[in-house]
C-alpha positions in Angstrom: 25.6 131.3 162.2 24.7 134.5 163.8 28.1 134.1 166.0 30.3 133.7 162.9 28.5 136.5 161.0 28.5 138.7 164.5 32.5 138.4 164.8 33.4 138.9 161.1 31.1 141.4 159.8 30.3 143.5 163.8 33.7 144.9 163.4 33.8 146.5 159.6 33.7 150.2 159.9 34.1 152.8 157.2 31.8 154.8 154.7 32.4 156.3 151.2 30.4 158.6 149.1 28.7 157.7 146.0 26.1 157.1 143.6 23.6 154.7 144.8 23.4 151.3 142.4 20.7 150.3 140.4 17.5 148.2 142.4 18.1 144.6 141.3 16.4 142.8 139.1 14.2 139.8 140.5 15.6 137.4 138.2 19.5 136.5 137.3 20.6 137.3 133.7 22.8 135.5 131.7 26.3 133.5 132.9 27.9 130.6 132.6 29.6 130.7 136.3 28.6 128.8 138.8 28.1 130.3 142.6 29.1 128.6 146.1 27.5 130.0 149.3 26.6 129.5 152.4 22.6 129.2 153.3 20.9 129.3 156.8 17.5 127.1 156.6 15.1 125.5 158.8 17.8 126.0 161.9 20.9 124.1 160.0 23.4 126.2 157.6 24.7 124.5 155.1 26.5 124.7 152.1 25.0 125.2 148.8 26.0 125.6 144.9 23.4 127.3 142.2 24.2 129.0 138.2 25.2 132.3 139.0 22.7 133.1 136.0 19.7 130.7 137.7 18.7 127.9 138.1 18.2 124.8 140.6 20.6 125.2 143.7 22.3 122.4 145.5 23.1 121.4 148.6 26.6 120.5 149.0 26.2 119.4 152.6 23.7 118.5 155.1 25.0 118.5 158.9 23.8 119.4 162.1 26.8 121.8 163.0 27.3 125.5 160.9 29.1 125.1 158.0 29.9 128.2 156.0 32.8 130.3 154.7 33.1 128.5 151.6 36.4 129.0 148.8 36.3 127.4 145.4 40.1 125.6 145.2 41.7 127.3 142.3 41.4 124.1 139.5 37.4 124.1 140.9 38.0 120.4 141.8 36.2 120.8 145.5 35.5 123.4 147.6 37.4 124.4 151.3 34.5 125.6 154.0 35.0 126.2 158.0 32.8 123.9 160.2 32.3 123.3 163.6 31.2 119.5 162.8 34.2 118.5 165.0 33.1 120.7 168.3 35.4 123.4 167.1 35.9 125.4 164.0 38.3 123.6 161.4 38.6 123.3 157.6 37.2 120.8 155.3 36.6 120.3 151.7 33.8 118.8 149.8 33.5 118.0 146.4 30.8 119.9 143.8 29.0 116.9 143.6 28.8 116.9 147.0 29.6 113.7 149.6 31.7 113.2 152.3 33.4 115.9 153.4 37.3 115.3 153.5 39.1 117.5 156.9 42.4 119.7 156.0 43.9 120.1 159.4 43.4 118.3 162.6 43.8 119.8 166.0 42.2 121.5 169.0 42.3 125.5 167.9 39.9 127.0 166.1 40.5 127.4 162.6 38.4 128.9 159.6 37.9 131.4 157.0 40.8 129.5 154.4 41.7 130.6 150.9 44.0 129.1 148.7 47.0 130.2 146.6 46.3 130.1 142.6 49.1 127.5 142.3 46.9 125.4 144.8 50.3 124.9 146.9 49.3 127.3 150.1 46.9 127.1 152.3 45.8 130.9 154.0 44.0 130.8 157.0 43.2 131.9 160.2 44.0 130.3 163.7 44.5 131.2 167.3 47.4 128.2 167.7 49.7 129.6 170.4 47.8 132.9 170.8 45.5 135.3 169.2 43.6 134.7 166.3 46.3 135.1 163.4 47.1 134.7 159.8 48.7 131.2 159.2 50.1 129.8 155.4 50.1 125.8 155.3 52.5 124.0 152.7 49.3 121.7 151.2 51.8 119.5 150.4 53.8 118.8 153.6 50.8 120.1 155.8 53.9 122.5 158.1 52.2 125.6 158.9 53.6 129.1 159.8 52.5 131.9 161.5 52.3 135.0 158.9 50.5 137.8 160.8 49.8 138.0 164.9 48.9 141.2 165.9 47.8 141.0 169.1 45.8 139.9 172.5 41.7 140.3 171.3 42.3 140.8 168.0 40.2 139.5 165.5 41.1 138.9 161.4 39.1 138.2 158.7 38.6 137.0 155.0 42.4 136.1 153.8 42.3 136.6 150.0 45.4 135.6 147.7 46.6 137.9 144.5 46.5 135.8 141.4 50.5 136.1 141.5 51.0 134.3 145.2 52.5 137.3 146.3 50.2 139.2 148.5 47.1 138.3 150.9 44.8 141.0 151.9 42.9 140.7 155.0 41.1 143.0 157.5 41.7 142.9 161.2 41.3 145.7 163.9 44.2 145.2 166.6 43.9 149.5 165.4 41.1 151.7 164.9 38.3 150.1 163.9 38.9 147.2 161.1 40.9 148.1 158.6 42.4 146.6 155.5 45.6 145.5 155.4 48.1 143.8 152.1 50.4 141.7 153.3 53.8 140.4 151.2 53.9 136.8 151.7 57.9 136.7 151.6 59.0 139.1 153.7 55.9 139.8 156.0 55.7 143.4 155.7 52.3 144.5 155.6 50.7 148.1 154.4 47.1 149.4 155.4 45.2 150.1 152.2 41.8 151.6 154.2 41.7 154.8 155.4 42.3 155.2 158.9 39.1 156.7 159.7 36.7 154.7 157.1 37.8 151.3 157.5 36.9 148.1 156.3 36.2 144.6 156.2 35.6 140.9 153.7 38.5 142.4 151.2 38.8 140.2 148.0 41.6 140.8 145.1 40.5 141.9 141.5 41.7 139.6 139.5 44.4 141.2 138.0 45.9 142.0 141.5 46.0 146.1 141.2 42.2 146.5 142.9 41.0 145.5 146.0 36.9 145.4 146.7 36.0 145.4 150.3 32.6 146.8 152.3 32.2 150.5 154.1 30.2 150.2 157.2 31.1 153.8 158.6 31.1 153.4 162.4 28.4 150.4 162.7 26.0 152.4 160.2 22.6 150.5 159.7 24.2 150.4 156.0 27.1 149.3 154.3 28.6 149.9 150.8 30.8 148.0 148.6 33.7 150.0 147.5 36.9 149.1 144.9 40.4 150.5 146.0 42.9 150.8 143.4 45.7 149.7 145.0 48.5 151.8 142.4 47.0 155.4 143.2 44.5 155.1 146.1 41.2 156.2 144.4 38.2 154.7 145.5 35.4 153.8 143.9 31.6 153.0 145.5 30.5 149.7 143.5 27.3 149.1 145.4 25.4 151.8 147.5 21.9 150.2 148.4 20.0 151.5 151.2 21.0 147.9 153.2 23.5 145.9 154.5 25.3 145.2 151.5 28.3 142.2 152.5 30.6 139.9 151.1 31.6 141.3 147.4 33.7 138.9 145.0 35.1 139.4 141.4 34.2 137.0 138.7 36.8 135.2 137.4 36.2 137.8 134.0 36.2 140.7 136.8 32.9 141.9 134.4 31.0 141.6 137.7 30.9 141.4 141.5 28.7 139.0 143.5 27.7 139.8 147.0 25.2 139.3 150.1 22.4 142.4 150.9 19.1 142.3 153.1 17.9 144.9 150.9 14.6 142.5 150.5 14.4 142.3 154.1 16.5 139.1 154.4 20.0 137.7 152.8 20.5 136.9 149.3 23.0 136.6 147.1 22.9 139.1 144.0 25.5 139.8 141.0 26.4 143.6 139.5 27.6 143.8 136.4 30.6 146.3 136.4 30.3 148.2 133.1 26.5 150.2 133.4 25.7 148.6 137.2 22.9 146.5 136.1 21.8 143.5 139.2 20.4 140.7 139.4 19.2 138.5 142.2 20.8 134.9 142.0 18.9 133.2 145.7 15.2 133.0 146.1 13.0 131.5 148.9 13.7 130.5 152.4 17.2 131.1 154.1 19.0 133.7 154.0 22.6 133.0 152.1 26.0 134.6 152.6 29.8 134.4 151.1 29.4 133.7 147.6 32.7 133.1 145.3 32.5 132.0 142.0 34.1 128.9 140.5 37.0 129.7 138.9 37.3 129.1 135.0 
């Protein structure tokens, strides 16, 4: 998956200051959530499902193509994931117990990196149909899809996120300076950068309650990246996560006590969680492969 991981994460720009975290435990402490992520071993990626508080992990699929980029649907009933099982990137969804595999939309674009809406009614993702790589919103129901977002010849989106109220998805994209993060209001299209012009961003995700957005800092392609919260009502940022490492892909638990998130701070990819309240970590993936894109089942 080095291609997908090149095109989503080579773009994220930005820095903040802080106070480096806490060094992770070696062992996950206590949760009842369960983690979905995507793992790279012996040559095949695949997607897997482990306790967020460890535990034996599971492999949710087992197929020669990359699949990755995996959302829990809302009611935790299965799981939407991008492959290229069908020669080109689409969406799919498996169940937790795993089996056959069950494809969303059928065409020749490429399409990937899906989220959906609380209400389990829209579908966000991201497509090049007609054009550049854009932000689409399918009607699960009906499957009719419109465009949302189009910024622009070689410009390149990434992680669509919903608010918990159906009303806003954030996303990153750089058709400007460097990726940046942008909100976007679902009803009228109007969209408002929440990044700083010169910092950046990338792999945005929505606190919970909707008034925070967590994304990661990579000033300018640094060989680091930190994991910063942007309050979305006054601006102030806060650094969450400030390891000396490539520090990717932060998600809220459904509680919004924690964050998970992706770091090669032992050298290759694992998954961790940070408790919000004192910083405390935990490492949640052990062994070979590295793993990316956690996201916790909802509750």
């Amino acid at each position: 998956m080095l291609g997908l991981v090149g095109l989503v994460a080579s773009g994220c720009s930005g820095g903040q200051g802080g106070t480096p975290s806490p060094a992770p435990a070696p062992q996950a402490g206590s949760s009842k959530d369960v983690l979905v992520y995507e793992r790279f071993v012996d040559g095949n990626q695949d997607i897997y499902l482990a306790p967020a508080g460890g535990g034996q992990e599971r492999r949710l699929t087992d197929h020669a193509a990359i699949d990755g980029l995996p959302r829990w649907k809302p009611d935790g009933s299965g799981i939407v994931f991008s492959s290229e099982r069908s020669g080109n990137w689409q969406l799919w969804e498996v169940a937790p117990q795993g089996g056959p595999a069950r494809r969303l939309r059928t065409n020749g674009d490429r399409e990937w990196q899906a989220d959906l809406s609380r209400d389990g009614k829209q579908l966000a993702f991201l497509s090049n149909q007609g054009g550049p790589e854009s932000l689409w919103l399918m009607n699960v129901a009906s499957g009719a899809a419109r465009l949302l977002v189009r910024h622009g010849r070689r410009t390149a989106l990434g992680n669509p996120h919903w608010s918990a109220d159906g009303r806003r998805i954030v996303y990153s994209s750089n058709h400007g300076v460097g990726h940046q993060i942008y909100v976007v209001d679902v009803a009228t299209g109007e969209e408002t950068r929440v990044s700083g012009l010169l910092s950046g961003g990338c792999e945005p995700r929505f606190h919970p309650a909707g008034r925070r957005v967590v994304y990661v800092s990579r000033g300018h392609q640094r060989p680091t990246s930190k994991l910063v919260e942007h309050d979305l009502e006054n601006g102030r940022e806060k650094v969450l996560v400030d390891w000396d490492a490539l520090n990717y892909d932060p998600v809220y638990s459904p509680d919004a006590s924690e964050i998970a998130f992706a770091s090669d701070i032992g050298g290759r990819n694992a998954i961790y969680r940070q408790r919000l309240s004192d910083g405390k970590s935990w490492q949640v993936t052990f062994g070979r492969g590295r793993a990316r894109y956690p996201d916790y089942r909802p509750r």
